[in-house]
Every structure is written in structure tokens, then in C-alpha cells.
TISEDREN-222764 format. One record per residue (C-alpha): residue number from 0; residue in one letter; chain; x, y, z. Coordinates in pm, whole numbers, m for minus. Layout:
REM TISEDREN-222764
+-------+------+------+--------+--------+--------+
| vexfi | fifi | logu |      X |      Y |      Z |
+-------+------+------+--------+--------+--------+
|   NUM |    A |    A |      X |      Y |      Z |
...
+-------+------+------+--------+--------+--------+
***
This chain:
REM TISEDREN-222764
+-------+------+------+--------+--------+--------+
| vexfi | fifi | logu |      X |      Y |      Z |
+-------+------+------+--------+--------+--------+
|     0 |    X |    A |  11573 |  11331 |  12310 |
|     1 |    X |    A |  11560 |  11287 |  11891 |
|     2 |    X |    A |  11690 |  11010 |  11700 |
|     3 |    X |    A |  12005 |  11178 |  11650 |
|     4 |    X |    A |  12074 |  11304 |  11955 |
|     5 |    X |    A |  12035 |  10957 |  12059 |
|     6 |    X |    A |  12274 |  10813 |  11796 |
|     7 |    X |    A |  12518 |  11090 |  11920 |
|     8 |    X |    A |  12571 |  10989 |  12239 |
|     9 |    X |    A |  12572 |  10655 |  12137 |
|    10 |    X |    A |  12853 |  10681 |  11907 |
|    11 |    X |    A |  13005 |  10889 |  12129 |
|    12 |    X |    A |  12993 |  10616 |  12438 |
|    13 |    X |    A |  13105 |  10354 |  12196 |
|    14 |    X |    A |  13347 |  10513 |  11948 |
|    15 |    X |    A |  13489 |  10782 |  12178 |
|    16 |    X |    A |  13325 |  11030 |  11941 |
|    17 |    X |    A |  13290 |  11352 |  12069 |
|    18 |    X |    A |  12904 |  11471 |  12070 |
|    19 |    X |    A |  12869 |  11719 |  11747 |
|    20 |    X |    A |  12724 |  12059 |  11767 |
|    21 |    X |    A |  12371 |  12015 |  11645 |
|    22 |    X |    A |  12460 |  12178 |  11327 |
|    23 |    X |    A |  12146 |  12121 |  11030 |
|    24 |    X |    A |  12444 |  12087 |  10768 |
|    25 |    X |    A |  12617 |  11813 |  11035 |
|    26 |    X |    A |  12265 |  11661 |  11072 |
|    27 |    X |    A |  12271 |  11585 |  10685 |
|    28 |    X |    A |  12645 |  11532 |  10641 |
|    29 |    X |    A |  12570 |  11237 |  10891 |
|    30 |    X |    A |  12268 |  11100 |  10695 |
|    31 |    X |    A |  12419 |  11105 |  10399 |
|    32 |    X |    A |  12735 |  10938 |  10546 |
|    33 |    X |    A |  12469 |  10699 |  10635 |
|    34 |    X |    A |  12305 |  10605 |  10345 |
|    35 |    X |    A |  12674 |  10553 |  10147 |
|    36 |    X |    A |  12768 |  10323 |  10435 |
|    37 |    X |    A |  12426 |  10134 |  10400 |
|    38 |    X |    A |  12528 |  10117 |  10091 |
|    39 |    X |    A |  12889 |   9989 |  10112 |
|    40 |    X |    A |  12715 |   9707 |  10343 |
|    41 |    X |    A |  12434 |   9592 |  10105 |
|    42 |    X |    A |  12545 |   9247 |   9993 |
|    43 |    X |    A |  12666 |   9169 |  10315 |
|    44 |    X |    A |  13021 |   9233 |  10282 |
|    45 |    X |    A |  13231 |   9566 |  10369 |
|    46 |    X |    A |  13523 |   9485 |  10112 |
|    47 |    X |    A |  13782 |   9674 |  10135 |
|    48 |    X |    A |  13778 |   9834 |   9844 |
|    49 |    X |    A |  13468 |   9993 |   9906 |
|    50 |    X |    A |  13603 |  10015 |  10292 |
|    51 |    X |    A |  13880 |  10240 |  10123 |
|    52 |    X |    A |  13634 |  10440 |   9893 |
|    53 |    X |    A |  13378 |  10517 |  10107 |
|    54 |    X |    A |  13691 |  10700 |  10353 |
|    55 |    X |    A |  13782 |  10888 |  10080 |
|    56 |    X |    A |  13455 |  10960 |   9923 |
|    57 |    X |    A |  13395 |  11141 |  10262 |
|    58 |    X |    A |  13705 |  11287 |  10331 |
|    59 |    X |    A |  13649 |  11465 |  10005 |
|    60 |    X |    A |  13298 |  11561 |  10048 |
|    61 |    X |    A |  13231 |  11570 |  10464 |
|    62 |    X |    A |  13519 |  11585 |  10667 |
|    63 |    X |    A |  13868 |  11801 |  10628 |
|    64 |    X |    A |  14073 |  11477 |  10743 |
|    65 |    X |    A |  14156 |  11114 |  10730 |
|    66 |    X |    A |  14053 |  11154 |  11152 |
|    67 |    X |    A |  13709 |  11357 |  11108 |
|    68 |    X |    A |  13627 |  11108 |  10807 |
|    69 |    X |    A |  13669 |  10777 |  11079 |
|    70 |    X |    A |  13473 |  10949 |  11319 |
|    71 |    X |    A |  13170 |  11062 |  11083 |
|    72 |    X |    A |  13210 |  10719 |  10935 |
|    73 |    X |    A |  13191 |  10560 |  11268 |
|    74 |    X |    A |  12880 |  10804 |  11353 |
|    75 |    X |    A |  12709 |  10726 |  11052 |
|    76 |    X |    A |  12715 |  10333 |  11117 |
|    77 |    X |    A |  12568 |  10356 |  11448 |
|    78 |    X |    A |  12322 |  10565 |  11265 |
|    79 |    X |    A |  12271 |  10311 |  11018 |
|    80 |    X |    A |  12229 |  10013 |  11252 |
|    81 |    X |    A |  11991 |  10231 |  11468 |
|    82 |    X |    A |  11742 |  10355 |  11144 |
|    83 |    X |    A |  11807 |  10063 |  10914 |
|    84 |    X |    A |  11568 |  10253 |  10668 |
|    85 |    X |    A |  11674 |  10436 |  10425 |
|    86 |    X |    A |  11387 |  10616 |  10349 |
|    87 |    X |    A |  11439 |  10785 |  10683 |
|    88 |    X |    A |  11768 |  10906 |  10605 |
|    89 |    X |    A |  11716 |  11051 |  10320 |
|    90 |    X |    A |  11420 |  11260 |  10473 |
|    91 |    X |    A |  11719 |  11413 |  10703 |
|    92 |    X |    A |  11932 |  11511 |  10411 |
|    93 |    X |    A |  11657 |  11759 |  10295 |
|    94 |    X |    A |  11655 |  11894 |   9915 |
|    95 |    X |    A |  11809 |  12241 |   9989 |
|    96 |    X |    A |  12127 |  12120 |   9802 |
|    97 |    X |    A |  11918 |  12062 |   9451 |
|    98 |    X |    A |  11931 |  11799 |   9221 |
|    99 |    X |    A |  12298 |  11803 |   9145 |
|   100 |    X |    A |  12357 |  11774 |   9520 |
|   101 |    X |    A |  12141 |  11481 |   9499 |
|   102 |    X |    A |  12278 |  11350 |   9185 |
|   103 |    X |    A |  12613 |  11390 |   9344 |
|   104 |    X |    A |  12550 |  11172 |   9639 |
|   105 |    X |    A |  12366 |  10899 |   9410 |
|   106 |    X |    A |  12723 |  10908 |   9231 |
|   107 |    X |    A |  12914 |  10816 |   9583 |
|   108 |    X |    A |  12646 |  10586 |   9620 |
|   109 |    X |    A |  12714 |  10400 |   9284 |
|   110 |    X |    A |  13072 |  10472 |   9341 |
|   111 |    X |    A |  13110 |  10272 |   9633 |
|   112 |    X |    A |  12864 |   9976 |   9508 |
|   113 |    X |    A |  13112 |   9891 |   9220 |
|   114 |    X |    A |  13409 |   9984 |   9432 |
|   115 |    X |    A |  13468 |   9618 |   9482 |
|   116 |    X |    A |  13450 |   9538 |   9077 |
|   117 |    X |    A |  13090 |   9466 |   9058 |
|   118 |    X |    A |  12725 |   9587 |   9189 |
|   119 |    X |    A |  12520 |   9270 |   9216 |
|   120 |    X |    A |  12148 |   9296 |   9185 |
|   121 |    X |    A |  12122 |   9382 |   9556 |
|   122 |    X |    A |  12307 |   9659 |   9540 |
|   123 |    X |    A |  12133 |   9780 |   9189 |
|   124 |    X |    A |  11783 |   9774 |   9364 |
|   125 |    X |    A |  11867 |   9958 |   9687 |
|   126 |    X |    A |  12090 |  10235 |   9459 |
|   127 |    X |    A |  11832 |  10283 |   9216 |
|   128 |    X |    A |  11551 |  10288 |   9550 |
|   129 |    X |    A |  11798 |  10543 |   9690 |
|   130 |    X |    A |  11760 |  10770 |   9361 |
|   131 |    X |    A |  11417 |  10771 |   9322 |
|   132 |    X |    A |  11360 |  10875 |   9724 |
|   133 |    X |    A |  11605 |  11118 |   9617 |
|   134 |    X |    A |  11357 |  11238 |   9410 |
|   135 |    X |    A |  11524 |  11201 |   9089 |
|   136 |    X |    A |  11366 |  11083 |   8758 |
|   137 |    X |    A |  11493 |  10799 |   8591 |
|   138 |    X |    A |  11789 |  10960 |   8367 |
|   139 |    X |    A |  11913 |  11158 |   8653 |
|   140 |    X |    A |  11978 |  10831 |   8782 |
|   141 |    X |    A |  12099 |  10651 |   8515 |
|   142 |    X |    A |  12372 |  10943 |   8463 |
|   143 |    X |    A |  12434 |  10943 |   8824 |
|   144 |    X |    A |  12519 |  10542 |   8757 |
|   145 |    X |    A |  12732 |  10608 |   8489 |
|   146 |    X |    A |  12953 |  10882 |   8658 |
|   147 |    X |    A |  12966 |  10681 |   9006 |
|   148 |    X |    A |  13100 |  10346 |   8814 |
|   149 |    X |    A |  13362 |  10544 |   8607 |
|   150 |    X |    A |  13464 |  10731 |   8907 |
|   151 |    X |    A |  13374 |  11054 |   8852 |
|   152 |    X |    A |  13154 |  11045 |   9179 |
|   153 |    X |    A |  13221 |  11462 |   9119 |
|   154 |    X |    A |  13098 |  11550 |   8824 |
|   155 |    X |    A |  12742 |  11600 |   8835 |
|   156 |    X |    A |  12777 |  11873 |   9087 |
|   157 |    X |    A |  13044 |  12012 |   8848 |
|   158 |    X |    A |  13309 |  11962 |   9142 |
+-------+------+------+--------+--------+--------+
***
């Protein structure tokens, strides 16, 4: 049984999630949900704020409602907790998307580390890790910074 099948039924034993259809597209949907809620919980502390932005960061991008975005969020932390690596998440997400995909999800990813008013240092390391596995050079993630902390999380996948 894989990693994620694993983390399927166990999110589905614990959250009542129903076990997804072992979709490539769901496979990376869930990564990446991962990786933004490893994010949200960097310094310790799931603030609200970036509680709040992080549900609508993937209501807008992964799920189709406020219901679908719980239970992917839910998924995604017992993925999380089970990996605890980013570096193997981001191998899931796979590059098919491009580098404005990938810029795209670095924005969420900055998004949701200033959600809360500030990105401590913590939080700057692990984005700026997150960007380069991404496999983006240095001003891809600089820009990616910029449009994540002014909140256009959208705009470098010209969404």
C-alpha cells in the first residue's frame, strides 16, 4: 500500500473523509494542500488568519466548496504529520504545471506566511527552501514573495 493510500484511509478513519479516487491531479492537489498547510504551521502557531486564508486559498485553487476545501485541508494535514518533509511533497506535485504553476503555489505559500501580519525568519527559510525545491531561480521567488504578501497569490499564473 503507498504513502498515500495510506494517508487516505487514515484521514478517512479519522476525519470521516471519504477515500479519493486515485486521481494523479488529486495526488498533487493533496501535496500541494500539504505543503501550504506546512506552511501555515511553521512558527508553531495556526492563527487564524492564516487558518482563514489557507480555506480560501484552496477553495479557490483545489476544491469547488467551503465542504471539499475542509476535507482536502483535513487530508492534507494528516499528510503533513505523516511526511513531515517537504522535499517529499513537492516530488508528488510533479512540474507538468510549469513554472507559473509553481510560482503560483510559492505565492499561496507566501500568502499564507504573512497572513497573520508578519513572516518571521522561520517562515522566510522554509518559503524560500520551498521555492528553490520548486525549482525556481532566485527572482522567480522573490516575485512570487512579492505577489503572495500583497495578495495577489493569482497573478503569476495570470489567474
Amino acid at each position: 500500500m503507498s504513502l498515500i493510500a495510506r494517508l487516505r484511509a487514515y484521514a478517512s478513519d479519522a476525519f470521516g473523509v471519504a477515500p479519493a479516487v486515485d486521481a494523479p491531479a488529486d495526488e498533487e492537489h493533496l501535496a500541494a494542500t500539504a505543503l501550504l498547510v506546512h506552511v501555515a504551521r511553521a512558527d508553531g502557531v495556526l492563527a487564524a488568519p492564516e487558518a482563514e486564508r489557507l480555506s480560501r486559498l484552496v477553495r479557490g485553487r483545489y476544491a469547488d466548496s467551503e465542504e471539499a476545501a475542509r476535507a482536502l485541508i483535513a487530508r492534507a494535514t494528516a499528510f503533513d504529520a505523516e511526511t513531515r518533509d517537504i522535499a517529499v511533497l513537492v516530488e508528488l506535485i510533479g512540474r507538468e504545471g510549469g513554472e507559473a504553476e509553481r510560482v503560483r503555489l510559492l505565492a499561496m505559500a507566501w500568502s499564507i506566511a504573512g497572513a497573520d501580519g508578519s513572516v518571521d525568519e522561520f517562515e522566510e527559510a522554509l518559503v524560500w527552501r520551498l521555492g528553490s525545491l520548486l525549482g525556481l531561480a532566485d527572482g522567480a521567488i522573490a516575485r512570487a514573495r512579492e505577489e503572495g504578501l500583497a495578495g495577489r497569490e493569482g497573478a503569476a499564473a495570470g489567474a
